[in-house]
Every structure is written in structure tokens, then in C-alpha cells.
TIRO-2110 file (N, C-alpha, C; in Angstrom, 1 decimal):
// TIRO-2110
60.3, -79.8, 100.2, N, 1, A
61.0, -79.3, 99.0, CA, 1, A
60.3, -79.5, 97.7, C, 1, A
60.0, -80.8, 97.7, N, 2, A
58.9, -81.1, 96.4, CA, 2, A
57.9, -80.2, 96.1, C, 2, A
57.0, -80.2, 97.5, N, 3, A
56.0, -79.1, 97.6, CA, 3, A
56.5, -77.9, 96.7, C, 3, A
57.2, -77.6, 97.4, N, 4, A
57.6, -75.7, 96.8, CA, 4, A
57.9, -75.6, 95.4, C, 4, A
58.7, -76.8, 94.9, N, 5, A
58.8, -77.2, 93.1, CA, 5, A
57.4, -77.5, 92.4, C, 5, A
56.8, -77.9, 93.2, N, 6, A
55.1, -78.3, 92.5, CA, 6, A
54.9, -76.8, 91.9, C, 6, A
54.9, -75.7, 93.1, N, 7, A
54.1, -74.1, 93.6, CA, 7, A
55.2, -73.4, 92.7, C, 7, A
56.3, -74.1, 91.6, N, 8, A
57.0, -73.1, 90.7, CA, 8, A
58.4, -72.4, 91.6, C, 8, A
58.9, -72.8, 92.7, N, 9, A
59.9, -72.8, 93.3, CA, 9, A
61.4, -72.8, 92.3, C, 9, A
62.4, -71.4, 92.1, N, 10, A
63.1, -71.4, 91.4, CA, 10, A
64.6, -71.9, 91.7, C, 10, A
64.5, -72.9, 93.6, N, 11, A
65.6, -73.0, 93.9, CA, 11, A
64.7, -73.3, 95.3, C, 11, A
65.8, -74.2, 95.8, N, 12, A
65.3, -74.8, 97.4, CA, 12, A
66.6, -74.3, 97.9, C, 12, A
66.6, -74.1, 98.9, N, 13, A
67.4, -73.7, 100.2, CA, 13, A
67.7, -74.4, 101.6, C, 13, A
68.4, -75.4, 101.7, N, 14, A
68.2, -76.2, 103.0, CA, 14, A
68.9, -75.4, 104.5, C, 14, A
68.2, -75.2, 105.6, N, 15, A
68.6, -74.8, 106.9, CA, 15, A
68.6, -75.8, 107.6, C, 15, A
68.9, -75.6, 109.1, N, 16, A
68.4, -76.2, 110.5, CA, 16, A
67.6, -75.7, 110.5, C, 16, A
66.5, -76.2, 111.6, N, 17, A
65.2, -75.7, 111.8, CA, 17, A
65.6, -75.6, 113.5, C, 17, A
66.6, -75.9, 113.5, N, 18, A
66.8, -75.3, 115.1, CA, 18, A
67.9, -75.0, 115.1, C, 18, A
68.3, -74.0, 115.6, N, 19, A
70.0, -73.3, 115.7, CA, 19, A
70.4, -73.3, 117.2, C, 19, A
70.0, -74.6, 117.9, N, 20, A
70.7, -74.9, 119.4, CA, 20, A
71.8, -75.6, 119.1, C, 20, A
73.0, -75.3, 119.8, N, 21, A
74.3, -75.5, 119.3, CA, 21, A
74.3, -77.3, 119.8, C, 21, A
73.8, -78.2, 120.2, N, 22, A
73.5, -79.2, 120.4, CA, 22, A
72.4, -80.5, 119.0, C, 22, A
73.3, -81.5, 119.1, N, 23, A
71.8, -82.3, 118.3, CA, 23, A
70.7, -82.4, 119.1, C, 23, A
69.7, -82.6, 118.8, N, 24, A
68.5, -82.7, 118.8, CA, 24, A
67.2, -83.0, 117.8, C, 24, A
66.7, -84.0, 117.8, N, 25, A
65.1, -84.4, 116.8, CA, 25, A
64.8, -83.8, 116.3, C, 25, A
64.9, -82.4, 116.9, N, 26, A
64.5, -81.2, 115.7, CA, 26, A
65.1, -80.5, 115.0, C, 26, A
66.2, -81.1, 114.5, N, 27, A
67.2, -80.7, 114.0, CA, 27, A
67.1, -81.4, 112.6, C, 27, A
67.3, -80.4, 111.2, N, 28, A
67.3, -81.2, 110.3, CA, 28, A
68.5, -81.5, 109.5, C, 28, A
69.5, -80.9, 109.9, N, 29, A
71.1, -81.3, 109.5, CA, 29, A
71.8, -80.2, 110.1, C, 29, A
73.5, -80.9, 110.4, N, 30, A
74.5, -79.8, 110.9, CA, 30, A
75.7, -80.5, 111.0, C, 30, A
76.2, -79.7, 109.7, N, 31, A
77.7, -80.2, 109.1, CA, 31, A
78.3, -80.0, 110.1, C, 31, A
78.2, -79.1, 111.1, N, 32, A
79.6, -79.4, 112.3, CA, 32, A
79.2, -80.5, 113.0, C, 32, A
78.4, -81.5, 113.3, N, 33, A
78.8, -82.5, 113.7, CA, 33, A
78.3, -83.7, 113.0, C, 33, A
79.5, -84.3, 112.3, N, 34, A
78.4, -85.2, 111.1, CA, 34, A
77.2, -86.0, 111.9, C, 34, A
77.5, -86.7, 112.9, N, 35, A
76.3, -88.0, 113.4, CA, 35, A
75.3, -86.9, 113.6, C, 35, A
74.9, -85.8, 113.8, N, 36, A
73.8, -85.2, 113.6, CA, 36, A
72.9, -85.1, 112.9, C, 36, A
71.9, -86.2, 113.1, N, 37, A
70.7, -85.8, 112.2, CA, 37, A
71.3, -86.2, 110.3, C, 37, A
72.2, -87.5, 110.7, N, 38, A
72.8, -88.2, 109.7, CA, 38, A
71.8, -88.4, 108.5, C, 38, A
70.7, -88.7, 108.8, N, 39, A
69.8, -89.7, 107.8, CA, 39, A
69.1, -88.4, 107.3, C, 39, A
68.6, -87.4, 108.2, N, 40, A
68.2, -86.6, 107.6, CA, 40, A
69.0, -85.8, 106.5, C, 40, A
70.1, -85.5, 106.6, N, 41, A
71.2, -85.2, 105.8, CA, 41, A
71.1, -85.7, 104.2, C, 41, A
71.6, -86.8, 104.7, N, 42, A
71.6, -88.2, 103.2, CA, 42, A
70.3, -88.1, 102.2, C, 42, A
69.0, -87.8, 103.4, N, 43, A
67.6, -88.0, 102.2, CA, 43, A
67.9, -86.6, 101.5, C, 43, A
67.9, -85.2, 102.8, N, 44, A
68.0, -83.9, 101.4, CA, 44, A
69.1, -84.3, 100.4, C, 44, A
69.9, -84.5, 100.6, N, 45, A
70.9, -84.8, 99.6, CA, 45, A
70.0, -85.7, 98.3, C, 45, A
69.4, -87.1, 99.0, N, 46, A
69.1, -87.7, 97.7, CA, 46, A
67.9, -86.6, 96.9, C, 46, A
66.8, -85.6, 97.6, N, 47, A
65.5, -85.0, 97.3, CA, 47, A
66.7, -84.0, 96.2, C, 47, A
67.6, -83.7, 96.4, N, 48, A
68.6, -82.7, 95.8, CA, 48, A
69.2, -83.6, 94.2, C, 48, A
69.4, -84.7, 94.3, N, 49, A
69.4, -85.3, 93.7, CA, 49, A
68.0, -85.3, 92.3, C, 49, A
67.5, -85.4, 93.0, N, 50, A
66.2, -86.1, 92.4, CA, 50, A
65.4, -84.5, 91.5, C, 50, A
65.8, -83.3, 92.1, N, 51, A
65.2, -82.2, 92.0, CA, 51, A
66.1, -81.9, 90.3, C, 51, A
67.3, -82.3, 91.1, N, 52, A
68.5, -81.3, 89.7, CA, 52, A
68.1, -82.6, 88.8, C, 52, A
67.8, -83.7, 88.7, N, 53, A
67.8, -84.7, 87.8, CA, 53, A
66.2, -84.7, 86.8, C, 53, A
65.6, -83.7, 87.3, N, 54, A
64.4, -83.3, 86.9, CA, 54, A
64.5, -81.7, 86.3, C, 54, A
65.7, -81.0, 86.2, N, 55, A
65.8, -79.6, 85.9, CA, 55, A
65.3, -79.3, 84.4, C, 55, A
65.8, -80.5, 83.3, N, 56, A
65.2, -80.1, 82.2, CA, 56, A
63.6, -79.9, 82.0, C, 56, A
63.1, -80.7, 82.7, N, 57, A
61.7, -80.6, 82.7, CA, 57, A
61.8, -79.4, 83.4, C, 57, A
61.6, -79.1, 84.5, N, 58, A
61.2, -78.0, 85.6, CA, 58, A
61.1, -77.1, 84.9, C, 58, A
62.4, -76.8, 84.1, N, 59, A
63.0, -75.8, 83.2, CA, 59, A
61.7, -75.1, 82.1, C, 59, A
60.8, -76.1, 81.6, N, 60, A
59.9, -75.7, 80.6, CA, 60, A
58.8, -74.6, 81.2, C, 60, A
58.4, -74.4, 80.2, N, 61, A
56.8, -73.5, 80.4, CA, 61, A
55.9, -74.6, 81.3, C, 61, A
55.2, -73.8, 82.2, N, 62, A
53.9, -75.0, 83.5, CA, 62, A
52.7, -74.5, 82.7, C, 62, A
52.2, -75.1, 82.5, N, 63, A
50.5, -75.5, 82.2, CA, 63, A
49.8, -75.6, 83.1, C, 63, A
48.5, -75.0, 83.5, N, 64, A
47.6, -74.8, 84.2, CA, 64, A
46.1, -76.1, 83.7, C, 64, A
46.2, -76.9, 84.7, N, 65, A
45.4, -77.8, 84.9, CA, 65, A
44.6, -78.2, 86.5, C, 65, A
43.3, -78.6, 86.2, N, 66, A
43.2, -79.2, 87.3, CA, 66, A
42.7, -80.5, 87.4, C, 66, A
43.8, -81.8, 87.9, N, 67, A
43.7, -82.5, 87.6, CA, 67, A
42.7, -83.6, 89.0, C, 67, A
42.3, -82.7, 89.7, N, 68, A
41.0, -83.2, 90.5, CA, 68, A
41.7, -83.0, 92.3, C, 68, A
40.3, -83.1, 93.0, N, 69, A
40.4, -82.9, 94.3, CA, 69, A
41.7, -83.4, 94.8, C, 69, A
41.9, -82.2, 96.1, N, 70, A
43.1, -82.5, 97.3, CA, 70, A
44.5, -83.0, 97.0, C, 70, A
44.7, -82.2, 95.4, N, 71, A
45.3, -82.2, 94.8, CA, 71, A
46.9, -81.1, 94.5, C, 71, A
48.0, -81.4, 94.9, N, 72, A
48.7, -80.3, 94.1, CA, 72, A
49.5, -80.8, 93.2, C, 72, A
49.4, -80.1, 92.0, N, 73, A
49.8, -80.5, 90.8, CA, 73, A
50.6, -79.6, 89.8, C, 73, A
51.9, -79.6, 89.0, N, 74, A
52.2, -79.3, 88.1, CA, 74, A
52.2, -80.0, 87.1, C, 74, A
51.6, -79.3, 86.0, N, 75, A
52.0, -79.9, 84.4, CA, 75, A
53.3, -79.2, 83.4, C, 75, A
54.3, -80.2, 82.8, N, 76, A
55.1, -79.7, 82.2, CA, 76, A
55.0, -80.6, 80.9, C, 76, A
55.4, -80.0, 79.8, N, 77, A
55.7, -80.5, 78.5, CA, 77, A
57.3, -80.7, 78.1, C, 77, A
57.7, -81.9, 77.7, N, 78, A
59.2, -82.0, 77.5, CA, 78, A
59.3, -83.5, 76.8, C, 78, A
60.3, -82.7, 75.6, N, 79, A
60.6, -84.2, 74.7, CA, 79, A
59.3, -85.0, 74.3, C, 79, A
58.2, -84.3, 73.8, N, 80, A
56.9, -84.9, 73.3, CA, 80, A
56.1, -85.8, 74.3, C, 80, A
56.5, -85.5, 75.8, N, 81, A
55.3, -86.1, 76.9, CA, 81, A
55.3, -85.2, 77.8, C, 81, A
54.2, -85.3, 78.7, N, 82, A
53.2, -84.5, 79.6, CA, 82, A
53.9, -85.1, 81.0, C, 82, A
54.6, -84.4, 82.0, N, 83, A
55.2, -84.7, 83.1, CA, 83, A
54.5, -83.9, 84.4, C, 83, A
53.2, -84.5, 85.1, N, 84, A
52.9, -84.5, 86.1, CA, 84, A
53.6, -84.4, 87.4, C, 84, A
53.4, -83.3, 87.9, N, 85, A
54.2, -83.2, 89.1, CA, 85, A
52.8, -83.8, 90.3, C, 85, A
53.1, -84.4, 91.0, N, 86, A
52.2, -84.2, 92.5, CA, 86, A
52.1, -85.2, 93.5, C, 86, A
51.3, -84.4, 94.6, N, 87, A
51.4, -84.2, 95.7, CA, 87, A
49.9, -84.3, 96.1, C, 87, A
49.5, -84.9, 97.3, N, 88, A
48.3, -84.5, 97.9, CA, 88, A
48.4, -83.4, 98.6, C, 88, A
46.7, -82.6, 98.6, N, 89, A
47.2, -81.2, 99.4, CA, 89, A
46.6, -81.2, 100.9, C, 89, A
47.2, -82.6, 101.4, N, 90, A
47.1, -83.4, 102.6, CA, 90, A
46.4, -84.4, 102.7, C, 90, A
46.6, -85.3, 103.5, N, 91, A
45.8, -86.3, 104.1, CA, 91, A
46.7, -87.5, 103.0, C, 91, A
46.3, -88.8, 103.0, N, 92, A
46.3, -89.7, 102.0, CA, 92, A
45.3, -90.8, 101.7, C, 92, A
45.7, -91.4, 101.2, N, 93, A
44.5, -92.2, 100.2, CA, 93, A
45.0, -92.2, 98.7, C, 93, A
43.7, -92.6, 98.3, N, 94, A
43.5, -92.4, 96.7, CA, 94, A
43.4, -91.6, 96.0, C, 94, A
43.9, -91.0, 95.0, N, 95, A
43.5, -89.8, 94.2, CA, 95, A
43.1, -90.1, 92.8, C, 95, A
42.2, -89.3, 92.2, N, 96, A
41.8, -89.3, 91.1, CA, 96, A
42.6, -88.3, 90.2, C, 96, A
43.3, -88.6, 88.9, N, 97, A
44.0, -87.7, 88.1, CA, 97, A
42.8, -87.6, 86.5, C, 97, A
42.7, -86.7, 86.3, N, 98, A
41.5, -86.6, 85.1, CA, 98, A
43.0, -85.2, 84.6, C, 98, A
43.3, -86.6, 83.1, N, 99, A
44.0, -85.7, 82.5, CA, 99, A
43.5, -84.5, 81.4, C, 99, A
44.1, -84.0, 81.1, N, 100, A
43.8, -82.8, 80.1, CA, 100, A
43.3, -82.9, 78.6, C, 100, A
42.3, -82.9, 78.0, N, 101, A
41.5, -83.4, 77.1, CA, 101, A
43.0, -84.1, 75.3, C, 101, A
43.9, -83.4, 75.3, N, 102, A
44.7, -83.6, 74.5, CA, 102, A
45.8, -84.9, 74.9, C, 102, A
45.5, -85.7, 76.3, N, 103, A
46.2, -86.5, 76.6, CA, 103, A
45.0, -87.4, 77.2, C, 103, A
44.0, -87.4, 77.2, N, 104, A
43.1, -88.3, 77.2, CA, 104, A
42.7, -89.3, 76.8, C, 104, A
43.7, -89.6, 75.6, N, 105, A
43.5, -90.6, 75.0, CA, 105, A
44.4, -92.3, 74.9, C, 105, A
45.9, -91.1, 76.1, N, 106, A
46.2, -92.3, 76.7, CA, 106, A
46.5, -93.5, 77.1, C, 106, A
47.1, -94.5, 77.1, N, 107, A
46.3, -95.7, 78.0, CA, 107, A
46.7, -96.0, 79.4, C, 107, A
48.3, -95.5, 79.4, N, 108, A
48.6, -95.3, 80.6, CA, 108, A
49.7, -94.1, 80.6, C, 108, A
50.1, -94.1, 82.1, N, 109, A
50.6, -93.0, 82.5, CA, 109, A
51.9, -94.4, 83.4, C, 109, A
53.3, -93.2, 83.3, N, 110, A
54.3, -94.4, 84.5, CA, 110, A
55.0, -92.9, 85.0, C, 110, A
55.0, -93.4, 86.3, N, 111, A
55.7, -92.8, 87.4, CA, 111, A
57.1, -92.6, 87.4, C, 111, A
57.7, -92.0, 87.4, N, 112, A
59.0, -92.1, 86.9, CA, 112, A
60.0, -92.2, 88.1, C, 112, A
59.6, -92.6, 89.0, N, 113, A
60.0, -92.3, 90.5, CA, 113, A
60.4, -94.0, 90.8, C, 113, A
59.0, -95.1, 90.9, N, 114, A
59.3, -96.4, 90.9, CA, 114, A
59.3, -96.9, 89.7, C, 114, A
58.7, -96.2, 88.3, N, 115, A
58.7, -97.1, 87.4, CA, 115, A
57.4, -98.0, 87.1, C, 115, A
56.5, -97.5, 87.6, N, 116, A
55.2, -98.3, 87.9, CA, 116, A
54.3, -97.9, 86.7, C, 116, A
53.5, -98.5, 85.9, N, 117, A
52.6, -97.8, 85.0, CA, 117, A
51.1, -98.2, 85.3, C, 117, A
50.5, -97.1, 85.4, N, 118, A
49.1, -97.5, 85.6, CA, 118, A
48.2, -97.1, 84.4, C, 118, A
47.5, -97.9, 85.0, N, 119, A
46.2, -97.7, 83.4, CA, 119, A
45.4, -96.4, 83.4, C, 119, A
45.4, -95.5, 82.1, N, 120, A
44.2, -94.9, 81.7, CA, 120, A
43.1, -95.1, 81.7, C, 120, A
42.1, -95.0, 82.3, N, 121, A
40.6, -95.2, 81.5, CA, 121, A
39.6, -94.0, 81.8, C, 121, A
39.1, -93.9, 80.7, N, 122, A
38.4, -92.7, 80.3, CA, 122, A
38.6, -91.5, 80.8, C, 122, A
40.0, -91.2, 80.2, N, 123, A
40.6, -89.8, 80.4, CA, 123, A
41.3, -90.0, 81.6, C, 123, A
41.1, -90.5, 83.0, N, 124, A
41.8, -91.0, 84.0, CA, 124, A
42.8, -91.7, 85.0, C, 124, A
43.3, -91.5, 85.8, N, 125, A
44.2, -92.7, 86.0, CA, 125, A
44.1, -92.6, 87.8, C, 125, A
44.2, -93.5, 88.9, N, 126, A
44.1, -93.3, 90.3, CA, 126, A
45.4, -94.4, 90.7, C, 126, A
46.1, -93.2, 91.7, N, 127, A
47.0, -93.8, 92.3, CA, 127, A
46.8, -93.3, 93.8, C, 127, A
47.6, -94.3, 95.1, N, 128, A
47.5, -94.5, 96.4, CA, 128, A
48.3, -93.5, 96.9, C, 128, A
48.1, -92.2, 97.5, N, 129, A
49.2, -91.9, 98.8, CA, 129, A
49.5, -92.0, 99.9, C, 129, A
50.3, -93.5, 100.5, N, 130, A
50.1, -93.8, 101.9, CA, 130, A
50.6, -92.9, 102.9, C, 130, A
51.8, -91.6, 102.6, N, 131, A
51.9, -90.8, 103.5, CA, 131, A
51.6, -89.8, 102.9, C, 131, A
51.3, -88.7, 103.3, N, 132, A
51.1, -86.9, 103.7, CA, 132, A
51.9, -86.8, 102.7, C, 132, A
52.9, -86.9, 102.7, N, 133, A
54.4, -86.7, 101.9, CA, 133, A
55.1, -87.0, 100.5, C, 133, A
54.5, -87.8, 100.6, N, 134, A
54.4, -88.9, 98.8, CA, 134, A
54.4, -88.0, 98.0, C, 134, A
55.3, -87.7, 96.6, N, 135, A
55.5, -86.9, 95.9, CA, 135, A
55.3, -88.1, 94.6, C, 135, A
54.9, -88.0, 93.3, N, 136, A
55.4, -88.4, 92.5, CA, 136, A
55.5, -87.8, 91.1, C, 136, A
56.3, -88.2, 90.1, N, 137, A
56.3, -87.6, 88.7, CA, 137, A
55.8, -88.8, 87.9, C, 137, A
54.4, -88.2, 87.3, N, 138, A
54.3, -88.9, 85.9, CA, 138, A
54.3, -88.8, 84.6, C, 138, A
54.8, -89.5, 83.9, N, 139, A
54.9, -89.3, 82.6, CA, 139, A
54.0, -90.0, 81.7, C, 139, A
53.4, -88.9, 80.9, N, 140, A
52.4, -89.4, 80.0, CA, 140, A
52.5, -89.4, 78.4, C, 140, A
52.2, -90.0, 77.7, N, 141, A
52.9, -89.6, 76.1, CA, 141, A
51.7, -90.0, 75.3, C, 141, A
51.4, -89.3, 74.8, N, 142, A
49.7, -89.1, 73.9, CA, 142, A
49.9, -90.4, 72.9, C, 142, A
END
């Protein structure tokens, strides 16, 4: 769902991914039987959460940057700071972020997800993705 919000997505849509009238692991939620696929339920709900709680941002004009390899990334502007959308565009590890010459000057950048601030340096900032999945927003303010 993050993914598709990074790529300018104007609305997420949640299904089953399987329409066997039975639960099953591949199943990503089904209100007719609550114990089905419970947990997966609860996270879209929180990802739903977390999406609408981000709408004023989303809401703005996206800026085109590239803020370095194996990278998917949106940039938005809102309330006088720079709000990083991203995502690896697979695998994990470490990524390098090389911000945009008007926010370079930075010292740090904070994630607005854990609350974590990392340091700037020379235009820069590198953070860890231990899963495929890891989504974060950061916020930068010149």
C-alpha cells in the first residue's frame, strides 16, 4: 500500500487475495469470519491509519528527485519542511539518501515513523532496511 502512495496512488483499495470461501494463509482479510486472517486485518487498518494521518502532506504538489540507488522515493513540501517518502526498490541493507541541493544544508533529517533523527553530512544522510518492506517518512527542515 505504501509502495503505491510513494508511485502517487490517489486511494488504496483493500481485497482478499483469495476468494475461497474458507480461511486460509493466503488470505489477506474476511469480515465474514472475524478469526480470519485477524492480524492481517488489524495491520491494514493500522497502514490505513498511518496513510489518512499523512493526507495533508500526500495532498501537496510531488517533486522529482533522485535521491540515490535502489531507491523509491517521493518528495513533498508542507508547513516549511521536505517530507521524504521511501522504500527500497527491493532487497535491504543500507541506503544512501543525497538530498536536494536546497536542503543540503541540513544537519539532520527524523523519521517520523520511530522518531529517530539521523545526521546530515555533506548533503547526505544513510539509513538501514532490514526488511523488503520497510517504508519510512522523513522529515527535513532547511
Amino acid at each position: 500500500a505504501v509502495s503505491n502512495v510513494i508511485h502517487g496512488a490517489g486511494f488504496i483499495i483493500w481485497f482478499p487475495l483469495s476468494f475461497y470461501p474458507s480461511c486460509s494463509t493466503n488470505r489477506l482479510m474476511d469480515a465474514s469470519v472475524p478469526s480470519c486472517a485477524a492480524a492481517n486485518t488489524a495491520a491494514a487498518g493500522e497502514v490505513n491509519n498511518q496513510i489518512k494521518s499523512w493526507a495533508p502532506i500526500l495532498n501537496t504538489q510531488s517533486y522529482q528527485h533522485t535521491f540515490g540507488a535502489n531507491l523509491d522515493t517521493s518528495l513533498k513540501w508542507y508547513n516549511g519542511s521536505a517530507y521524504i517518502f521511501a522504500m527500497t526498490s527491493g532487497g535491504t541493507g543500507s541506503r544512501t539518501f543525497a538530498l536536494p541541493s536546497g536542503l543540503a544544508g541540513a544537519s539532520s533529517v527524523t523519521e517520523t515513523i520511530s522518531g529517530q533523527t539521523i545526521a546530515v553530512s555533506g548533503g547526505s544522510f544513510t539509513d538501514t532496511f532490514t526488511n523488503s518492506t520497510d517504508y519510512r517518512v522523513y522529515r527535513v527542515t532547511p
